[in-house]
C-alpha positions in Angstrom: 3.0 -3.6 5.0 2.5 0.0 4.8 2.9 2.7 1.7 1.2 5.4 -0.3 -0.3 4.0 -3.4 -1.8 6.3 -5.9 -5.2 5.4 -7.6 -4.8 7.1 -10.6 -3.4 7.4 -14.3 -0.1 5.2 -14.4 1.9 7.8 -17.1 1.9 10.5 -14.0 4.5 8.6 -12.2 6.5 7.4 -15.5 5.1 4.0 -15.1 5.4 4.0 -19.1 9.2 4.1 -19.5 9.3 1.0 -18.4 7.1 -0.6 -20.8 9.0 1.5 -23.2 12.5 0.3 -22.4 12.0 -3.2 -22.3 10.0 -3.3 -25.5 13.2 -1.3 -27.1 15.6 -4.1 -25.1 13.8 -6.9 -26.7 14.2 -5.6 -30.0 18.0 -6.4 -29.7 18.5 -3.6 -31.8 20.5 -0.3 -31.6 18.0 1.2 -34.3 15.0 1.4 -31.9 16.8 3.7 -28.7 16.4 7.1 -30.8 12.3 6.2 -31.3 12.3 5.1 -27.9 13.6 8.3 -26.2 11.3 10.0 -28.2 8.3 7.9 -27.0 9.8 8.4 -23.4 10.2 12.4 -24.2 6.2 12.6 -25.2 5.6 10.5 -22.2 7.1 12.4 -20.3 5.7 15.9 -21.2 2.2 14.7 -20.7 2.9 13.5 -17.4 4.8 16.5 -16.3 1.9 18.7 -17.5 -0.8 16.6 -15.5 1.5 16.2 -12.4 2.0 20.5 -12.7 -1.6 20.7 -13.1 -2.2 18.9 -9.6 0.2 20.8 -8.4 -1.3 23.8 -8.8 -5.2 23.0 -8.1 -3.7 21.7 -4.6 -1.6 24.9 -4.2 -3.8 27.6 -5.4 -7.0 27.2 -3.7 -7.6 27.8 -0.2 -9.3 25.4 2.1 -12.5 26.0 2.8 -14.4 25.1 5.6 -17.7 22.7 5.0 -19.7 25.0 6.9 -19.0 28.1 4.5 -17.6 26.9 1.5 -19.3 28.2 -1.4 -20.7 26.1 -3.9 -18.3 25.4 -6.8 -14.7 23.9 -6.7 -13.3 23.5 -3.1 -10.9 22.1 -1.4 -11.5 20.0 2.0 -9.7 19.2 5.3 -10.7 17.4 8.1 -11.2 13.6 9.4 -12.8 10.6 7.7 -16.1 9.2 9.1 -18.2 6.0 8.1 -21.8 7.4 7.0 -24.3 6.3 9.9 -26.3 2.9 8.4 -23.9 2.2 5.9 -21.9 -0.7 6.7 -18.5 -0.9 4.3 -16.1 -3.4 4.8 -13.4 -4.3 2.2 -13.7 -7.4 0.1 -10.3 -9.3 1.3 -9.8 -8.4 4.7 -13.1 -7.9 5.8 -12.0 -4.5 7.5 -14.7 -1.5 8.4 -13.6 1.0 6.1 -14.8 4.3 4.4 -13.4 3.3 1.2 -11.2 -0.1 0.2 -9.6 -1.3 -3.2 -8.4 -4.6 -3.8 -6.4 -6.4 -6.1 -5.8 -10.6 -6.5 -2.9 -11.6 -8.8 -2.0 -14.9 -9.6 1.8 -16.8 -10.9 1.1 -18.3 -14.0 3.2 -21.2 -15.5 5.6 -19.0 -16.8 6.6 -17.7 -12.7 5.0 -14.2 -13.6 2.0 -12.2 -12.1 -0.9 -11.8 -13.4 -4.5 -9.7 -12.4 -7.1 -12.4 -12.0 -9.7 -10.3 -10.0 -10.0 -6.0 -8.9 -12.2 -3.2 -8.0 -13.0 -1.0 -5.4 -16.2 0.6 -3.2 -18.4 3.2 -4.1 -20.5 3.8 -1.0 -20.5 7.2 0.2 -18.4 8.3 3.2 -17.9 11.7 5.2 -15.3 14.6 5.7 -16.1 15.8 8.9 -14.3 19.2 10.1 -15.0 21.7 13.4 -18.1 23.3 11.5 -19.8 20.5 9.8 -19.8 17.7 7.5 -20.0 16.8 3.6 -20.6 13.2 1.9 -18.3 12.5 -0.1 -19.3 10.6 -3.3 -15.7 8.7 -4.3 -16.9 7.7 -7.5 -14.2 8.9 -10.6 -11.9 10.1 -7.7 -8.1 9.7 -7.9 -7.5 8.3 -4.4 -4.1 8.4 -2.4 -4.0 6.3 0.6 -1.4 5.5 3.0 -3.1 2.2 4.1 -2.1 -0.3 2.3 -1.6 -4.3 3.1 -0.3 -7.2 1.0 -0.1 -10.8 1.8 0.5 -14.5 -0.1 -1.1 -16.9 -0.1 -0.2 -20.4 -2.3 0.2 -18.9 -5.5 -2.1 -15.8 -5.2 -0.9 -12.5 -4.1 -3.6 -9.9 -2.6 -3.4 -6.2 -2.5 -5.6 -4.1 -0.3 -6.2 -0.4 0.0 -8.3 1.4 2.7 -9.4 4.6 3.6 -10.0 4.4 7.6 -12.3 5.9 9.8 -11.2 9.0 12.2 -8.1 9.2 10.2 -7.0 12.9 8.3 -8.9 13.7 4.8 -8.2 16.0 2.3 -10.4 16.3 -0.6 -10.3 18.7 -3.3 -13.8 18.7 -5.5 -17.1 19.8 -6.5 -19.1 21.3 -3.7 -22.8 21.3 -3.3 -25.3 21.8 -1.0 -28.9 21.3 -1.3 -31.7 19.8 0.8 -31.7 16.4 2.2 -35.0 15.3 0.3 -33.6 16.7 -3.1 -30.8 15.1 -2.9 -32.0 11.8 -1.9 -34.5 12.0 -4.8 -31.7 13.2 -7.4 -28.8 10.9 -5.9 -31.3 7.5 -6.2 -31.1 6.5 -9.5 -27.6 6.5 -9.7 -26.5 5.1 -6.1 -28.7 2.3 -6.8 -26.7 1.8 -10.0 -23.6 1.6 -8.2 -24.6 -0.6 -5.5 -25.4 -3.2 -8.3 -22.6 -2.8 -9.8 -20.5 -3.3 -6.3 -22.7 -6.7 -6.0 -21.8 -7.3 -9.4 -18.4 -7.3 -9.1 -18.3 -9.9 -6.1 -20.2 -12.8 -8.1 -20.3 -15.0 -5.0 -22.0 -12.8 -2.6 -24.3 -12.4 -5.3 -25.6 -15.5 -5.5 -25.5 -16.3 -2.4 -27.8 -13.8 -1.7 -30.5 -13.8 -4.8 -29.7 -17.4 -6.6 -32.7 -18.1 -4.9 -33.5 -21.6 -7.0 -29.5 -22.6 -6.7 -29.4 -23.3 -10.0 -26.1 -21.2 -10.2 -27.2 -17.9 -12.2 -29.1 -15.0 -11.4 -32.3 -15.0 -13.5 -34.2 -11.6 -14.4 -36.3 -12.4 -11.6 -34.1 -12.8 -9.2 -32.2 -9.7 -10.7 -35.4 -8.0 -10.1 -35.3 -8.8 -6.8 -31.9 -7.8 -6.2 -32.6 -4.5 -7.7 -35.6 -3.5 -5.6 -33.4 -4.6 -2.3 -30.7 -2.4 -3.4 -33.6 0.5 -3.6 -34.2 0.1 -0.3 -30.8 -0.1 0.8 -30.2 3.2 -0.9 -33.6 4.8 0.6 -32.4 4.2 3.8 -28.9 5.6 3.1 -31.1 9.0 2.2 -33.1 8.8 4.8 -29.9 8.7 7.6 -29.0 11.8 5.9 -32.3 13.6 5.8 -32.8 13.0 9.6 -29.4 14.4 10.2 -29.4 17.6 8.4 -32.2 20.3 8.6 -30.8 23.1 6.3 -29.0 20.6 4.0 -26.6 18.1 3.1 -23.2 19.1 1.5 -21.6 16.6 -0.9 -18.7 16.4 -3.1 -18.3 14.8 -6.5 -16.4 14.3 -9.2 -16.4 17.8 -11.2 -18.5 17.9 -14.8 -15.9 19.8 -16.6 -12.8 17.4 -15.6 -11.6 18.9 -13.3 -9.0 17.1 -10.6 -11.4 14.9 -7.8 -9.1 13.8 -5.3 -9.7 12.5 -2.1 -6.1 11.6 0.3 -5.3 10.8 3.9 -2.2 12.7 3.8 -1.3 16.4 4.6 -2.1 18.7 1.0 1.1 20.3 1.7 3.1 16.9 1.4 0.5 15.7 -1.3 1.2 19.1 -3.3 5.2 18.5 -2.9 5.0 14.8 -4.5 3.0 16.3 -7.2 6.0 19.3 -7.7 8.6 17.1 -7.6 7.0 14.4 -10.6 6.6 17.2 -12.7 10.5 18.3 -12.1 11.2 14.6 -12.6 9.0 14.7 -15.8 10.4 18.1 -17.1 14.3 16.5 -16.9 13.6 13.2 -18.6 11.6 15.2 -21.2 14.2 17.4 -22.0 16.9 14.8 -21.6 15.2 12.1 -23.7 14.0 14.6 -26.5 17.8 16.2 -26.6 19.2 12.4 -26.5 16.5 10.8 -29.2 17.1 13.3 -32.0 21.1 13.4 -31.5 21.1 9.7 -32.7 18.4 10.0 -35.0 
């Protein structure tokens, strides 16, 4: 199975009203509705300002190309590449990838679904367009993908997301360039960080890889261990970039002053429209909801 799926705040697709109305259904009470389209009205007016906000980032600024883009906030288009020597395949499927998320759920006694198990990849990927290419740094992005598969199995239900090689990418961020050995040396420290944490989150390969005693835990030694092989995993990451760019490497990250990071394989004309068309969504309910809740207050 196939469909967008949005990797972001749940309130900017009005994932909240639901919660909302059944809470107010199993009240059983004709007293709660009023506070309950009021909740839905502030709800609703946050989530129409952050889906008019995206709106207009994606709408406002021109896309640059990697090759000239000045340094700042940009906005990206072009392919999706694997970085050379950096190996990513997704947790469930075992698919090559430039990005995956995954999620296992499992029916509990009472026939309902629950999240046993989630997380997603932080290795560095590539936007690649006619005059160059930038790395791309996905941590703290809000990621729209169309690839997305979903299968049973017993009584566990897993959810995949992946970002695929050679497939369109738009990515709207900030932009920096700087020399290959600079940014390998200010980029270490924190990549090694996330690698970690990726190993962390998949306890099994863990172990299988630094219980070294088999006694079932990973001691500090062995933790030391892990940490210095994820150093070098790291060092060789920077070192495929610095033998690949003379003049520089261009990356994109999340923003320092909170600004929209979003990374998509879809069109940013189609991407901009789903954003428009929350927010008119959002600005209805909000006015509808407000008008409704203080009538039968």
């Amino acid at each position: 199975m196939f469909e967008s799926r949005l990797h972001q705040p749940g309130w900017l697709s009005g994932a909240f009203h639901f919660v909302i109305i059944a809470l107010a259904l199993q009240a059983d009470t004709a007293e709660v509705w009023p506070y309950a389209l009021l909740a839905m009205s502030a709800v609703s007016f946050f989530a129409w300002a952050g889906n008019y906000r995206r709106y207009r980032q994606i709408h406002d600024l021109p896309t640059s190309k990697v090759a000239s883009a000045a340094q700042g906030y940009v906005e990206l288009f072009g392919k999706s590449e694997m970085l050379p020597g950096v190996p990513v395949q997704s947790c469930l499927s075992k698919t090559s990838c430039c990005w995956y998320a995954y999620q296992i759920d499992e029916r509990d006694s009472k026939d309902k679904w629950r999240t046993v198990d989630s997380g997603k990849s932080t290795e560095q990927f590539l936007l690649v367009d006619d005059t160059g290419q930038c790395v791309i740094s996905p941590d703290g992005a809000e990621i729209l993908t169309q690839g997305h598969n979903s299968w049973t199995e017993g009584n566990r239900r897993y959810s995949e997301w992946l970002l695929l090689p050679k497939g369109i990418l738009y990515a709207l961020g900030e932009f920096s360039t700087a020399g290959a050995a600079a940014v390998a040396v200010r980029e270490e420290r924190a990549d090694v960080g996330a690698l970690l944490a990726e190993w962390k989150d998949d306890p099994k390969r863990l172990h299988e890889r630094f219980d070294l005693n088999k006694d079932g835990k990973v001691d500090l030694k062995e933790w030391e261990l892990a940490r210095l092989q994820a150093k070098r995993e790291v060092r060789k990451r920077h070192s495929e970039l610095q033998s690949r760019s003379v003049e520089g490497v261009h990356l994109m990250r999340k923003p320092a002053d909170g600004r929209l990071f979003l990374v998509a394989n879809e069109m940013p004309d189609k991407l901009g429209a789903r954003y428009r068309n929350w927010s008119w969504v959002h600005l209805v309910i909000f006015v509808g909801a407000l008008s409704g809740g203080l009538f039968m207050l």
